[in-house]
C-alpha positions as CSV (number, residue, x, y, z in Angstrom):
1,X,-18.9,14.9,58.1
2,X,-20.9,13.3,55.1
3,X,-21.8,10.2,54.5
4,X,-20.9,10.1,51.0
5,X,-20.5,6.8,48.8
6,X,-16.5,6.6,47.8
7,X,-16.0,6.7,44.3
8,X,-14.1,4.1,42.7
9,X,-10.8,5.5,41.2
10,X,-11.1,5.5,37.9
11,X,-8.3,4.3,35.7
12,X,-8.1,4.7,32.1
13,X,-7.3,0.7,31.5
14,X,-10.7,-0.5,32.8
15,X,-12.6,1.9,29.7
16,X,-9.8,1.4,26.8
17,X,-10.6,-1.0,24.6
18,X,-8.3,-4.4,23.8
19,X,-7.0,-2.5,20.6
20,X,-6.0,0.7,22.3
21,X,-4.6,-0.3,25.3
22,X,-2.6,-2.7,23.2
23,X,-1.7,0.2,20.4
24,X,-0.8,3.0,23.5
25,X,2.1,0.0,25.1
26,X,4.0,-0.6,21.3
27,X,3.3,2.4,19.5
28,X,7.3,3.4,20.3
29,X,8.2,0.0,18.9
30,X,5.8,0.3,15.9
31,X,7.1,4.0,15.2
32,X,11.2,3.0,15.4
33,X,10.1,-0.4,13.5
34,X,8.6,1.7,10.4
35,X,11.3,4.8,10.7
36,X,13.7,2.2,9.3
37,X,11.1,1.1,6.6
38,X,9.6,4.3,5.5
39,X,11.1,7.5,7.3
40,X,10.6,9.3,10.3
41,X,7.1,10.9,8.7
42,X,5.9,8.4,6.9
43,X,6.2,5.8,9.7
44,X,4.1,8.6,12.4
45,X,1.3,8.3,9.6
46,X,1.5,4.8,9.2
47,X,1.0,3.9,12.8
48,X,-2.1,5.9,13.3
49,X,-3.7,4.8,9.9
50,X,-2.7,1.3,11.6
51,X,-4.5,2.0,14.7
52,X,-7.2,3.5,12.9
53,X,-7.9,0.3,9.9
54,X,-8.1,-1.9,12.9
55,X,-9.9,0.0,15.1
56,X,-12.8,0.6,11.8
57,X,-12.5,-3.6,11.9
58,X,-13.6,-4.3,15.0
59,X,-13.8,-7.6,17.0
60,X,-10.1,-6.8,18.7
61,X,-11.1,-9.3,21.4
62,X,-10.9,-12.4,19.1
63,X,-7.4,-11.7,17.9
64,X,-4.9,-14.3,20.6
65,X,-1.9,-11.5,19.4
66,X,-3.1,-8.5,19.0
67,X,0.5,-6.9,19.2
68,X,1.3,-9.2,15.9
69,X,-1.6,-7.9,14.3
70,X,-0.4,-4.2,15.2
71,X,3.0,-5.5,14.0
72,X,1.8,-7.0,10.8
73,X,-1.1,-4.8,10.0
74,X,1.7,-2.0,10.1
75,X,4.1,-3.4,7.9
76,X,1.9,-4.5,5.7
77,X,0.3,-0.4,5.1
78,X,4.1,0.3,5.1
79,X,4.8,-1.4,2.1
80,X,1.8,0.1,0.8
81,X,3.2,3.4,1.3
82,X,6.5,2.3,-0.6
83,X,4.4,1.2,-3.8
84,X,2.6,4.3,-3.7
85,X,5.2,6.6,-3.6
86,X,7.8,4.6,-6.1
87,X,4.4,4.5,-8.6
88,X,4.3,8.2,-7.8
89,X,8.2,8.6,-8.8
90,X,7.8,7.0,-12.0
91,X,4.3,8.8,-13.1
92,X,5.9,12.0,-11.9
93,X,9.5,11.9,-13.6
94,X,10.2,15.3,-15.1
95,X,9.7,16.3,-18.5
96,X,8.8,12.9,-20.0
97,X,12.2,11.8,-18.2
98,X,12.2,7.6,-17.7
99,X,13.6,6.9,-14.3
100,X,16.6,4.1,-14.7
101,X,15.7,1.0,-15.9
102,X,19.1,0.0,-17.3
103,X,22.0,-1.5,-15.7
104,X,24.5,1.1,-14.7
105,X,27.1,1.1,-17.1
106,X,25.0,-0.6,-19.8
107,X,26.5,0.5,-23.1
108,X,24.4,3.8,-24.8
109,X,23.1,1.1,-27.3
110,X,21.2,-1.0,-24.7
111,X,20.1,2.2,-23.1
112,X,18.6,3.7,-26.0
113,X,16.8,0.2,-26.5
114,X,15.7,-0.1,-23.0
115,X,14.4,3.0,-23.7
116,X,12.2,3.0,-26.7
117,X,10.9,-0.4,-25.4
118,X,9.7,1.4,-22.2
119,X,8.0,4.7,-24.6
120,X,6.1,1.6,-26.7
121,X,5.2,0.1,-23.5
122,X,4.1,3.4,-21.9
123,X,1.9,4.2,-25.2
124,X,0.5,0.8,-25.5
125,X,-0.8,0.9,-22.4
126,X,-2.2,4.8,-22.7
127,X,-4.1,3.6,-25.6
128,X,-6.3,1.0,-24.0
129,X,-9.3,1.7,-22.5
130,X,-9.1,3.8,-19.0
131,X,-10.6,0.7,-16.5
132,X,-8.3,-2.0,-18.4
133,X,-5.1,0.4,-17.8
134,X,-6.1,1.3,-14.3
135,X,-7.0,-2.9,-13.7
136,X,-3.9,-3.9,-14.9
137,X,-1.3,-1.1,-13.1
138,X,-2.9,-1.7,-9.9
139,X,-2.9,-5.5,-10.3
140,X,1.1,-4.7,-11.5
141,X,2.5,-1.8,-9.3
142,X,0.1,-1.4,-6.9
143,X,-0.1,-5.2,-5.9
144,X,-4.1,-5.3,-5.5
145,X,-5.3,-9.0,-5.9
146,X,-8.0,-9.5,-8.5
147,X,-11.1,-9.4,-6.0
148,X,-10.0,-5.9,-4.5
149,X,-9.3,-4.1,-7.5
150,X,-13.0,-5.3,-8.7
151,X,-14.2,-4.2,-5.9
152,X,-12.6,-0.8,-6.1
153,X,-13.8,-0.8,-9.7
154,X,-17.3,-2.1,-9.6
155,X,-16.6,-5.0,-11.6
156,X,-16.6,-8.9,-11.4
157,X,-13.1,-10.4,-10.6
158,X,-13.3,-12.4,-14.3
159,X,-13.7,-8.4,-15.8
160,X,-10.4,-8.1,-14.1
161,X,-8.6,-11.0,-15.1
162,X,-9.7,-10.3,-18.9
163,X,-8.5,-6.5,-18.3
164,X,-5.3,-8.4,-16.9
165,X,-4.5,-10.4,-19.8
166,X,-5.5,-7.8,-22.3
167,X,-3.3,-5.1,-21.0
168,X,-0.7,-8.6,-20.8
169,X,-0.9,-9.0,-24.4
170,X,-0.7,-6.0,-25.9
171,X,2.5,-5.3,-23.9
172,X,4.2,-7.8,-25.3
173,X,2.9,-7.6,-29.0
174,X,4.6,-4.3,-28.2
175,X,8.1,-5.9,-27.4
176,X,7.9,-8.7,-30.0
């Protein structure tokens, strides 16, 4: 017989992190939560980039809930997801198709209308320059605040508020 040292048993617990072991006990919940939201798929995608945006973060052991955080960091990047894809239906619509912005059962009159207002909208806004287009449709369909889309653009926030009001303007010089 040795005299060897017993090993302390390890469990996994003791070396996850406050984040992880929190993310491993409601990722069931988060997944059935954002199924309703976003669909089976998009919801399994969601919860890892979830786990993965807070994890990049850091400092887990200041946060008194972390399963709100989980919970709200989740649904937040779920509605994300929903902006993304509906901006991607109506870039994407088929053969310069205009997805439906008219009442059903408007009369053909209003829908024609409806319709050339939304081509001189589309062109107003194709002819402006490329960063005060791409300021003003993530500030409008995207939902970006002012500091993040500078950020993502290399600007000053004031850049993108004049971008804002510029893209603004012409849009409705367009529908006067």
């Amino acid at each position: 017989m040795s005299d060897s040292i017993p090993l302390p048993q390890w469990r996994p617990e003791q070396t996850m992190d406050r984040l992880t072991r929190c993310f491993l006990e409601i990722r069931a919940e988060l997944v059935r939560f954002l199924t309703r939201r976003n669909g089976k798929a998009a919801a399994e995608d969601v919860v890892q980039e979830t786990w993965l945006k807070l994890h990049e973060r850091g400092d887990t052991e200041s946060w008194h809930e972390p399963r709100a955080v989980l919970f709200t960091t989740a649904a937040n990047l779920g509605i994300d997801v929903q902006r993304r894809e509906a901006r991607s239906d109506r870039l994407f619509a088929r053969d310069g198709e205009l997805p439906e912005a008219v009442a059903p059962g408007a009369d053909p009159e209003s829908q024609a209308q409806t319709e050339s207002e939304l081509n001189s909208v589309a062109a107003a806004l194709q002819a402006l320059p490329a960063q005060c287009r791409e300021a003003f449709l993530l500030n409008r369909l995207e939902g970006l605040t002012h500091s993040e889309i500078a950020q993502r653009l290399g600007v000053s926030t004031k850049t993108v508020q004049r971008h804002i009001e510029r893209a603004l303007r012409r849009c409705v010089q367009v529908l006067e």
